[in-house]
KEZAMAR-206912 format. One record per residue (C-alpha): residue number from 1; residue in one letter; chain; x, z, y. Coordinates in steps of 0.25 Angstrom, whole numbers, padded with zeros to 4 digits. Layout:
BEGIN
   seq   type   mol      px      pz      py
   NUM      A     A       X       Z       Y
...
This chain:
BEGIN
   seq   type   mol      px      pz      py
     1      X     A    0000    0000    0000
     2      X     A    0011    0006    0010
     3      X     A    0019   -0008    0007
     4      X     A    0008   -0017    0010
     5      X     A    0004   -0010    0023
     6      X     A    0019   -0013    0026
     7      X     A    0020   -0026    0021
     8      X     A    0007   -0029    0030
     9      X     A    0013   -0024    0043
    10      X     A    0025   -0032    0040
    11      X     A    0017   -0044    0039
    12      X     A    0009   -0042    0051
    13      X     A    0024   -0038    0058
    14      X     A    0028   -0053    0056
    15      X     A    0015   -0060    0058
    16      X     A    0015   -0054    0072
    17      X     A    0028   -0059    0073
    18      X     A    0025   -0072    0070
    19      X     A    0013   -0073    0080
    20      X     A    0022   -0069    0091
    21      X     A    0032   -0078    0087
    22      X     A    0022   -0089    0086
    23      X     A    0024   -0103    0093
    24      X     A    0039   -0094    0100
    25      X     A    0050   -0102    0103
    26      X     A    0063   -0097    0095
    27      X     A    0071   -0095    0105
    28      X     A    0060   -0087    0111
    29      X     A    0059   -0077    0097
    30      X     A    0074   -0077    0095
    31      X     A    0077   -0071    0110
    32      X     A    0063   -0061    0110
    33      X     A    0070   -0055    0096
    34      X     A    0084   -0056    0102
    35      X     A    0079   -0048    0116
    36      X     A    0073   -0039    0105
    37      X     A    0083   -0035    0099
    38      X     A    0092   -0034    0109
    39      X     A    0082   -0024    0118
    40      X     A    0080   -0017    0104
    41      X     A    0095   -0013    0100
    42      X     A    0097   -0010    0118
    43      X     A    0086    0000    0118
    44      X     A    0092    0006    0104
    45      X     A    0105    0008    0110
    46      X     A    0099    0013    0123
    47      X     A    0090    0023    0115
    48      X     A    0098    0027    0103
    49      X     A    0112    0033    0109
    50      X     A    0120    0045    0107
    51      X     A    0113    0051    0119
    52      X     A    0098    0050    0121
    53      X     A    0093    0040    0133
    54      X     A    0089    0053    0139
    55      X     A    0104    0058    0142
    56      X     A    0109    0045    0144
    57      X     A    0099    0042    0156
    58      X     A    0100    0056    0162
    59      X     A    0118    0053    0161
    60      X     A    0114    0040    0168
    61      X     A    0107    0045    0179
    62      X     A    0119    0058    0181
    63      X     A    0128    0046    0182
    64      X     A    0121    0038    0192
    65      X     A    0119    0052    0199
    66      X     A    0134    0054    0198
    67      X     A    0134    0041    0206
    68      X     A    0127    0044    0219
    69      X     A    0137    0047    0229
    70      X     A    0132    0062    0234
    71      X     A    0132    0065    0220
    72      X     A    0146    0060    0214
    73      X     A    0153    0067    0227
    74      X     A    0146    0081    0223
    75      X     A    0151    0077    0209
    76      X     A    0164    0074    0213
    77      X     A    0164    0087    0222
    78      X     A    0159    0097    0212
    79      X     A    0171    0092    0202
    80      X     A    0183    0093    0212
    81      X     A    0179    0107    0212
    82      X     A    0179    0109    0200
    83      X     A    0192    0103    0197
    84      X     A    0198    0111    0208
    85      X     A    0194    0125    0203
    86      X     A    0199    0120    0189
    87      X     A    0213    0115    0195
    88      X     A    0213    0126    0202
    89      X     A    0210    0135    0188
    90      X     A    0220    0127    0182
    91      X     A    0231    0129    0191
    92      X     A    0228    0142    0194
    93      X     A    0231    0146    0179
    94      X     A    0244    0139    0181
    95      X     A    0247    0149    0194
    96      X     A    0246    0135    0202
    97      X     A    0260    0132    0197
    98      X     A    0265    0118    0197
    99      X     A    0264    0108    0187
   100      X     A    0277    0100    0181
   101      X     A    0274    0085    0184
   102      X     A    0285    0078    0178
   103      X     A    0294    0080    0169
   104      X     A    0308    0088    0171
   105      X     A    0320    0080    0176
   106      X     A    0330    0088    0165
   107      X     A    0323    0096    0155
   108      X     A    0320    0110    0155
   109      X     A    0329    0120    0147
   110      X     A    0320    0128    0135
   111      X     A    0320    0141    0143
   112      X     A    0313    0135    0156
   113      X     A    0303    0128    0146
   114      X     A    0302    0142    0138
   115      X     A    0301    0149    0153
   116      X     A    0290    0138    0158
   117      X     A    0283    0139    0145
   118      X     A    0281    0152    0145
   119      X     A    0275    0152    0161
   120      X     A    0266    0140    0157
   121      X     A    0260    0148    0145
   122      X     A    0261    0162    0154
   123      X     A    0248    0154    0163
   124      X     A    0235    0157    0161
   125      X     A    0227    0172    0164
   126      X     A    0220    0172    0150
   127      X     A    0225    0183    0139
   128      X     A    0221    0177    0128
   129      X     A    0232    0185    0120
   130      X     A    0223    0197    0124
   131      X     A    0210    0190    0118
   132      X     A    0205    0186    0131
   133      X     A    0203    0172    0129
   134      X     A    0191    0166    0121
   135      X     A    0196    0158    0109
   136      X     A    0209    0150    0112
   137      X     A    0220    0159    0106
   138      X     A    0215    0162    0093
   139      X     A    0227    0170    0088
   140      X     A    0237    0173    0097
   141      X     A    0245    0182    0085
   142      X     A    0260    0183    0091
   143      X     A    0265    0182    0077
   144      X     A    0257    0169    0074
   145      X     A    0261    0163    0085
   146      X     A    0275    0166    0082
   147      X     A    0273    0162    0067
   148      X     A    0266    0149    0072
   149      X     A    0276    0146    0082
   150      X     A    0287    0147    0073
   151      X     A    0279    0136    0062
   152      X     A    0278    0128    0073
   153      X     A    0293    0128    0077
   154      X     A    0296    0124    0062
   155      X     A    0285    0111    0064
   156      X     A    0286    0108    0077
   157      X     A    0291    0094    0075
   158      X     A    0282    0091    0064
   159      X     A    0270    0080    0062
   160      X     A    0261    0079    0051
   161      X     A    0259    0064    0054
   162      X     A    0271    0062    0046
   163      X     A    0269    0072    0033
   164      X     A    0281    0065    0025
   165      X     A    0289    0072    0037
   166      X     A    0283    0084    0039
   167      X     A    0278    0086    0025
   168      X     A    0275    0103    0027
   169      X     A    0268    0100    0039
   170      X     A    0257    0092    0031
   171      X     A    0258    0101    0020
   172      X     A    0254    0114    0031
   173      X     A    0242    0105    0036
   174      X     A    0237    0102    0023
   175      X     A    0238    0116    0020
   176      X     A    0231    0120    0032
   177      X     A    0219    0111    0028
   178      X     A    0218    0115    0014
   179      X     A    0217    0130    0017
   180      X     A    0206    0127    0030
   181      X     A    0199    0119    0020
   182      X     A    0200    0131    0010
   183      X     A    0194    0142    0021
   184      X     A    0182    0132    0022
   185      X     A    0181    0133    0005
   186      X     A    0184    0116    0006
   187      X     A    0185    0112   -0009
   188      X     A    0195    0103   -0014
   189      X     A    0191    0093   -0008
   190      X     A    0191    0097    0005
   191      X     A    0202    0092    0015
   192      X     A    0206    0090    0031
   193      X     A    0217    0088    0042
   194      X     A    0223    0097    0053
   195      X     A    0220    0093    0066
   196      X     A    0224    0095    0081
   197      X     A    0212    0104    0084
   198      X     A    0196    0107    0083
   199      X     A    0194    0095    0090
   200      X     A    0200    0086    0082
   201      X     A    0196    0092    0070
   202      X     A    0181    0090    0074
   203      X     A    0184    0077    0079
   204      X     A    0192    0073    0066
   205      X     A    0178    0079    0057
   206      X     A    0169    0068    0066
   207      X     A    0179    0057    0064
   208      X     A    0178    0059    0050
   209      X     A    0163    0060    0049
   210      X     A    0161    0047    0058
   211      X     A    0169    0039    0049
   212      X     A    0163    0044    0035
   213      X     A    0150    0040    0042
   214      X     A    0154    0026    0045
   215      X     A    0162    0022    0033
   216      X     A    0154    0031    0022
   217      X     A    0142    0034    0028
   218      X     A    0140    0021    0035
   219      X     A    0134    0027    0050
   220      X     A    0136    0019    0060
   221      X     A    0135    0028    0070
   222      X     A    0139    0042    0067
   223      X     A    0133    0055    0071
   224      X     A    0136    0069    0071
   225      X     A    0126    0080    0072
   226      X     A    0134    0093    0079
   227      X     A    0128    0106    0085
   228      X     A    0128    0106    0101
   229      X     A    0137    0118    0100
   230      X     A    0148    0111    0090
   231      X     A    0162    0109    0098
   232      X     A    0162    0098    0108
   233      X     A    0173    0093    0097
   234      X     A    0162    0085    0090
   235      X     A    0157    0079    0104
   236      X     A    0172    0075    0106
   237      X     A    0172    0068    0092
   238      X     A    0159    0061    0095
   239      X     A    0166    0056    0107
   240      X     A    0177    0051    0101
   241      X     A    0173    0046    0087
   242      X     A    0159    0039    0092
   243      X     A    0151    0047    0085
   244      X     A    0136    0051    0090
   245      X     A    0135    0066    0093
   246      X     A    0122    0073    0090
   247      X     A    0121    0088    0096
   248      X     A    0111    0098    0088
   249      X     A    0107    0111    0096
   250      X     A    0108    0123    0091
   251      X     A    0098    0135    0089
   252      X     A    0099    0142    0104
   253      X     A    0100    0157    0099
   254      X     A    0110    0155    0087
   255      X     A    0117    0144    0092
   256      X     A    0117    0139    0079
   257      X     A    0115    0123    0079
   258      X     A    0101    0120    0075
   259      X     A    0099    0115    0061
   260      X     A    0085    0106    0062
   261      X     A    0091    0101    0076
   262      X     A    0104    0095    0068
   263      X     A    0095    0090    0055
   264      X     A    0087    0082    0066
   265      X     A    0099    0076    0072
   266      X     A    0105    0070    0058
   267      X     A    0104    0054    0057
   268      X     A    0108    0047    0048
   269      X     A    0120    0042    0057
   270      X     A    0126    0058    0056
   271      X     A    0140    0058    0051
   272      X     A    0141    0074    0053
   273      X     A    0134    0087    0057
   274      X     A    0144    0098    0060
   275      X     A    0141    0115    0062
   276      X     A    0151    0123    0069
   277      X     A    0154    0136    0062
   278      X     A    0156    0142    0074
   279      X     A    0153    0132    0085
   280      X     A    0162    0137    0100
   281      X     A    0151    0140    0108
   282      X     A    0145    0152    0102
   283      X     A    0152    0156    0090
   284      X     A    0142    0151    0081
   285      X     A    0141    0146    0067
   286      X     A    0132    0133    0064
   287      X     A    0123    0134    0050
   288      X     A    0133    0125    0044
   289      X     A    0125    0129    0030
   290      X     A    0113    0122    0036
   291      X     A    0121    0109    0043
   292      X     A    0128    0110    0027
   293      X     A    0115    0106    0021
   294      X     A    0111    0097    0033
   295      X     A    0124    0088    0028
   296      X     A    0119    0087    0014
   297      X     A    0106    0084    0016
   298      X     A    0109    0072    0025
   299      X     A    0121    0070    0019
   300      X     A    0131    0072    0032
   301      X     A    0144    0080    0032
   302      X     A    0144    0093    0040
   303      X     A    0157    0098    0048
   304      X     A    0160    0114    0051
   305      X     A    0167    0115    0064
   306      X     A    0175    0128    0060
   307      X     A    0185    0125    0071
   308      X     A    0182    0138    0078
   309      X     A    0180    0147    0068
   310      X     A    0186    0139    0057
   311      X     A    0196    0152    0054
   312      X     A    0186    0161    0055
   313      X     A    0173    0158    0047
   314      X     A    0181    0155    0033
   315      X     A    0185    0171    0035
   316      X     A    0173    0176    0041
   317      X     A    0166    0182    0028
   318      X     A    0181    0188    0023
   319      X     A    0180    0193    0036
   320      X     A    0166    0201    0034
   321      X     A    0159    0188    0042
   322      X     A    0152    0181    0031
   323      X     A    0145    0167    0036
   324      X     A    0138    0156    0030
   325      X     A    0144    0145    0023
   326      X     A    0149    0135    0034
   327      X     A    0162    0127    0024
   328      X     A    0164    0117    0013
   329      X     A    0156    0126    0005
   330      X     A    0145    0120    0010
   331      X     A    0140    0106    0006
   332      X     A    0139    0098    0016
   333      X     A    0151    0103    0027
   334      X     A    0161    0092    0025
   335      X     A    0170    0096    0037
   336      X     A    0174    0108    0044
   337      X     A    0183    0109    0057
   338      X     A    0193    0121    0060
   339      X     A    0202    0126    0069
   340      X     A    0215    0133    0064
   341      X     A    0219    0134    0079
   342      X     A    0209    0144    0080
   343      X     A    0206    0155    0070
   344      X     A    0219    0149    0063
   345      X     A    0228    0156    0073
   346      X     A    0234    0140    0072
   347      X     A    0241    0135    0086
   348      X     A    0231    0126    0092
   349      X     A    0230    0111    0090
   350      X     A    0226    0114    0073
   351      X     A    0212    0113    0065
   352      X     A    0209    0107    0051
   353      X     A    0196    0098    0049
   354      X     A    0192    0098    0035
   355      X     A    0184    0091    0026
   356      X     A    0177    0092    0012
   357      X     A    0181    0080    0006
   358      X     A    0192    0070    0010
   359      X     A    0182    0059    0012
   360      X     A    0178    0065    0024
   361      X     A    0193    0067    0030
   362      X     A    0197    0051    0024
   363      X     A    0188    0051    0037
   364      X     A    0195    0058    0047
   365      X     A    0208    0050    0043
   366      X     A    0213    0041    0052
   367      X     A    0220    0029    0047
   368      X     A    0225    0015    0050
   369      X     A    0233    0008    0040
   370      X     A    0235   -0005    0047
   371      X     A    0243    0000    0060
   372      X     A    0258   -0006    0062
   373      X     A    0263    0006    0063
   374      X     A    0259    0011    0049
   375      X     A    0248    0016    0042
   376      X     A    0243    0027    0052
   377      X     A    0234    0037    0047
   378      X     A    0230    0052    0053
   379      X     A    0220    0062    0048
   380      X     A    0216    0067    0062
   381      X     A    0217    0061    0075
   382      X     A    0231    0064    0078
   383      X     A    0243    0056    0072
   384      X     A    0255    0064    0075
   385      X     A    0251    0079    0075
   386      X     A    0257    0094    0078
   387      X     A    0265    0098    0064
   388      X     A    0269    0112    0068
   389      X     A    0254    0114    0072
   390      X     A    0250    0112    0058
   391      X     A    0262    0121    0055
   392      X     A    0259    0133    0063
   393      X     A    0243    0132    0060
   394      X     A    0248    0132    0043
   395      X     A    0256    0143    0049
   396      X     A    0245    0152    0054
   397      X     A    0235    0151    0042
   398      X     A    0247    0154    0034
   399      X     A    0249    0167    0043
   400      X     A    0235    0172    0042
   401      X     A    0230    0169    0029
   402      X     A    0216    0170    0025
   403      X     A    0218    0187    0027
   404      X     A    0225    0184    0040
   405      X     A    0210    0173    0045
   406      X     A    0201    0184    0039
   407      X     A    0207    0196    0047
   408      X     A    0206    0188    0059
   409      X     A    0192    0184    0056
   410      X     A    0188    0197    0056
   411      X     A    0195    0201    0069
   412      X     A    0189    0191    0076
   413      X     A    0174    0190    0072
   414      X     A    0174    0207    0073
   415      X     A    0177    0204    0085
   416      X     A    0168    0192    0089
   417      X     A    0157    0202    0084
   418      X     A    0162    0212    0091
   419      X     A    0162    0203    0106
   420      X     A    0148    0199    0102
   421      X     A    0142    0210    0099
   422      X     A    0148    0218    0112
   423      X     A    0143    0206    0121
   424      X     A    0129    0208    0113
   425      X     A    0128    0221    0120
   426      X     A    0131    0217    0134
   427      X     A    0118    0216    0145
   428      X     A    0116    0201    0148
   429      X     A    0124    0196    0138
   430      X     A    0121    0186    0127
   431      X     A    0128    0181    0114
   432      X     A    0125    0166    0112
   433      X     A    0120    0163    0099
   434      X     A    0127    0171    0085
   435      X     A    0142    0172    0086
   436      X     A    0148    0168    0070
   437      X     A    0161    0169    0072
   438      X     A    0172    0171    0084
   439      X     A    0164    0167    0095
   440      X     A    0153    0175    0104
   441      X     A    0148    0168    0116
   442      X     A    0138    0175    0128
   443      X     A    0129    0170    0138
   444      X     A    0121    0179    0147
   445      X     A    0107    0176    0152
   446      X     A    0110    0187    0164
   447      X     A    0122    0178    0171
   448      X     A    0130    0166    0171
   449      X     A    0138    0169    0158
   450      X     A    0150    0160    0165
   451      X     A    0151    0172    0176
   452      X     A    0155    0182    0165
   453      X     A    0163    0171    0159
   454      X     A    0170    0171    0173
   455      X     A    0172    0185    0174
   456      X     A    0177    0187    0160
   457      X     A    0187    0176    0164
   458      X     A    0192    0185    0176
   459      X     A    0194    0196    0167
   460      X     A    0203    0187    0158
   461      X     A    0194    0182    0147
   462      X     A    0194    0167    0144
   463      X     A    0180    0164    0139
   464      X     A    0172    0151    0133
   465      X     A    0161    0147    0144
   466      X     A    0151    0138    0135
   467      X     A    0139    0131    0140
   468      X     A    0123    0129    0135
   469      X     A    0119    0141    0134
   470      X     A    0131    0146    0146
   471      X     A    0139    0157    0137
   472      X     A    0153    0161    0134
   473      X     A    0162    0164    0121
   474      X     A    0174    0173    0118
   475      X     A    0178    0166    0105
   476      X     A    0187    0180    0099
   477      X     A    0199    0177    0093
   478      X     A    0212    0185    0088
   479      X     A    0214    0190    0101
   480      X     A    0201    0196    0104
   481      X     A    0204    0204    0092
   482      X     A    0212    0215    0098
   483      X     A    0208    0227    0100
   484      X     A    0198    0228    0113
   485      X     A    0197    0212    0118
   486      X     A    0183    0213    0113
   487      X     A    0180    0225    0119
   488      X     A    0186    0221    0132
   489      X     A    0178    0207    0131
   490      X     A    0165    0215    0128
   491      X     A    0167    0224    0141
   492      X     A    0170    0212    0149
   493      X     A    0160    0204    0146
   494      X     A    0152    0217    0148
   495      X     A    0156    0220    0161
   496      X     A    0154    0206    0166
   497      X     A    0141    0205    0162
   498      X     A    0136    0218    0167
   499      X     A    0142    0212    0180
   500      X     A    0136    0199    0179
   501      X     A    0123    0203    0176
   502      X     A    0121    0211    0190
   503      X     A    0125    0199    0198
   504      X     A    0118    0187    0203
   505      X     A    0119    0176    0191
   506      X     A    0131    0166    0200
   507      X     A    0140    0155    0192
   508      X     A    0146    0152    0204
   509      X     A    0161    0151    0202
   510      X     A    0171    0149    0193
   511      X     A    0165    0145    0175
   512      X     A    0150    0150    0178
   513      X     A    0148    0139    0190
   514      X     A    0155    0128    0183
   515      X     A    0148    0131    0168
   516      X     A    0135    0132    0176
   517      X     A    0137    0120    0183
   518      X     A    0141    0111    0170
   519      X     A    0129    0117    0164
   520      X     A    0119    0113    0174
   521      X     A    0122    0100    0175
   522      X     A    0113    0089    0168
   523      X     A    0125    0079    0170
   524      X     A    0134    0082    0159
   525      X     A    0145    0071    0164
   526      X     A    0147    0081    0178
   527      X     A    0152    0092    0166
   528      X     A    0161    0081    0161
   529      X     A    0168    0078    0174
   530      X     A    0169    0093    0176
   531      X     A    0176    0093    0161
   532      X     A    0185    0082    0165
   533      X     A    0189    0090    0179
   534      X     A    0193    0103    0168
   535      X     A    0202    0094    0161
   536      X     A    0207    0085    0172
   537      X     A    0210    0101    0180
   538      X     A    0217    0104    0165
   539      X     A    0227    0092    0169
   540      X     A    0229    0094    0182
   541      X     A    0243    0096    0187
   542      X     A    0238    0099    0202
   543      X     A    0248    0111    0207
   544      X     A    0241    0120    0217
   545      X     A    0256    0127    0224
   546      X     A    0255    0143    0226
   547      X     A    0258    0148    0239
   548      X     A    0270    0154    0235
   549      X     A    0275    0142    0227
   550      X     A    0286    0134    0235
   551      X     A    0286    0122    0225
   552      X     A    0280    0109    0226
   553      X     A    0272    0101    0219
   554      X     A    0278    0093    0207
């Protein structure tokens, strides 16, 4: 019956077909289908883009704003502001001393280097040694530093692009990804690389998921499906790689990204779905058992970004944390990401992607067998690369041990708990959403949560300012371990807010006006420009002369 209803309305398809056509030239029928066509596939491509027709005509019209004379000028004005408080930031955290512009006529000897180096590293008002600094030292272990220092010495020289020269060196890297692939129970199979950082590593996972989904999975146009929260790594790799991103929000009390929201976002066009465990902003771990089961049911590989807490969470339960599965021992996770230059205590510039299988990292391979030069492969985005950090990073794993991670661990989430639990009590202050691991973030509904992050800066704390919903972070490490750093940040943020909350709500000056301006403003490319002034400043060798400097300008 079904089939001939359908055949039906297909005959009575082309016998309206051919009444229209009737007694038509064939010119006439072969450029009406041609026009078609042509005004079919134009409105498709101006419908169907990476981002929907509503934001591209609201960018449009910010651009053709940003064109109006009256308003480019205030634009323009606005920035130069802005770039002269960060010069002036900048240079300020360099005493205003002047910049060496070209290079020496005769060498320096080693002591002025030593004595030169030594001023340069002195700059800077943050203690980070004394756990003042949110995140960026992870260690900070004198003996470590000397241990590491010392490997490195040993392997300065060295490069992995060439194993048959350096042979340890690829023997300490491929040692270095088995036992991170053992810490995330991989099986046999499992497999990965070392690479220059988180960034890469993410980047690295993408590029490998693209290519498996041209050349096995036969999609065209790949897509990857990753919480808002996820690190703007996965936005940069989307950039570079071409692949179309596709943002899933997450639930507004847990922070946890929302499961139904990222099942409606799968196509079949979806090379990957990724979970953080825990993502920056707020410390929180993605259901990764959930986003597990979404991978086998459609069929899609899934990737942990662990590069935060990725020497943490293996320990967690060992520690007295216990958590739910978020590894290899879950079915569908095929990758997972994860900093040894973190909660590895490895100098910075280390971190190992790995992979279930080593189909999946034939993928990441780079290889081009018919250069002149030789048959060229790499398996990260790097040719030559840093032996003696692949050294010291072997070196510290080596030093701690899996005792040596599990003690740390402890140290680190007592403490988290501890900072999070103290901020709980305090009037007018918030935790955002369930801190997991190392991170605990706050917000206030009382005051501009930047005007605290202000003041803790003037009293030596160097905190995460994080946007949508405006909150900070303190990620704890090592140093905030000693005895009384919580306490003293707990009391701080304390009296701040007791402070705070009797005053007027301002965000005039200095973190709180320039986050509540970015936030406020429907034009997203202004924020852009104000990035670009950030790094532009963070180049700049513009020397301000102190009074009492007689010196001139190199």
């Amino acid at each position: 019956m079904v089939l001939t209803a359908l055949c039906t309305l297909r005959d009575g398809i082309k016998g309206g077909i051919d009444d229209v056509c009737e007694g038509q030239p064939a010119w006439k029928i072969v450029l009406v289908t041609a026009g078609g066509t042509v005004t079919l596939l134009a409105l498709k491509n101006l419908l169907f883009q990476d981002e929907s027709l509503y934001k591209r005509s609201k960018n449009s019209v910010f651009r053709l704003l940003r064109k109006v004379p009256a308003i480019r000028r205030k634009i323009e004005t606005e920035l130069e502001k802005i770039n002269a408080m960060m010069l002036k930031e900048m240079n300020d955290n360099v005493e205003n001393s002047e910049y060496i512009m070209q290079l020496p006529e005769k060498g320096w000897d080693q002591e002025r280097i030593l004595k030169e180096t030594e001023r340069y590293c002195s700059y800077g008002k943050c203690d980070w040694s004394a756990g003042y600094a949110s995140g960026t030292v992870y260690n900070g272990s004198p003996e470590l530093t000397e241990l590491m220092t010392r490997v490195y010495e040993m392997s300065a020289w060295t490069n992995p692009l060439h194993p048959d020269v350096f042979p340890g060196i690829r023997k300490m890297e491929a040692e270095v990804v088995r036992m991170c692939c053992n810490m995330f129970n991989g099986g046999p199979e499992s497999c990965g690389t070392m690479t220059t950082g988180g960034t890469e590593s993410i980047v690295m996972a993408c590029k490998a998921y693209r290519d498996y989904a041209v050349k096995v999975r036969h999609i065209s146009k790949p897509e990857m499906v990753v919480p808002i929260t996820a690190h703007a790594a996965f936005d940069k790799g989307a950039q570079l790689l071409n692949i179309r991103l596709r943002h899933v929000p997450v639930d507004p009390v847990s922070k946890k990204v929302d499961i139904r929201a990222m099942r409606s976002m799968i196509t079949r066009n979806t090379c990957m779905l990724v979970g953080s465990t825990p993502h920056f902003p707020h410390g929180v771990i993605d259901p990764i058992e959930e986003i597990s089961a979404l991978g086998v049911r459609y069929g899609i590989p899934v990737h942990v970004d662990a590069c935060l807490g990725g020497f943490l969470i293996p320990f967690m339960e060992e520690a007295g944390y216990p958590l739910p599965l978020f590894d290899f021992r879950l079915p569908g996770v095929c990758s997972v990401s994860c900093d040894t230059h973190k909660y590895g205590f490895a100098p910075k510039g280390s971190s190992v992607v790995l992979y279930k299988n080593k189909e999946y990292r034939h993928h990441q391979f780079f290889a081009e067998p018919n250069w002149p030069g030789g048959i060229y492969t790499t398996p990260t985005i790097s040719g030559s690369r840093s032996g003696g950090i692949i050294a010291a990073c072997w070196a510290a794993m080596m030093y701690y041990g899996r005792d040596g991670y599990i003690s740390t661990t402890k140290a680190i989430i007592e403490t988290a708990r501890k900072i999070e639990q103290g901020c709980r009590d305090i009037p007018n202050i918030t935790i955002v959403g369930k801190p997991d691991v190392s991170v605990v973030a706050i917000s206030s509904d009382r005051f501009n949560i930047y005007t605290l992050s202000d003041g803790m800066g003037k009293k030596g704390w160097n905190l995460n300012a994080l946007q949508f919903p405006p909150c900070i972070h303190i990620a704890v490490t090592v140093p905030h371990t000693k005895p009384g750093v919580a306490e003293r940040f707990i009391k701080d943020v304390s009296d701040l807010a007791a402070e705070l909350s009797q005053l007027p709500r301002t965000d005039s000056e200095g973190s709180a006006a320039l986050y509540g301006m970015a936030q406020s403003l429907p034009d997203r490319s202004i924020v852009e420009d104000i990035a670009c002034v950030y790094l532009d400043a963070s180049y700049d060798t513009s020397y301000t002369k102190k009074p009492q400097d007689n010196g001139v300008k190199v």
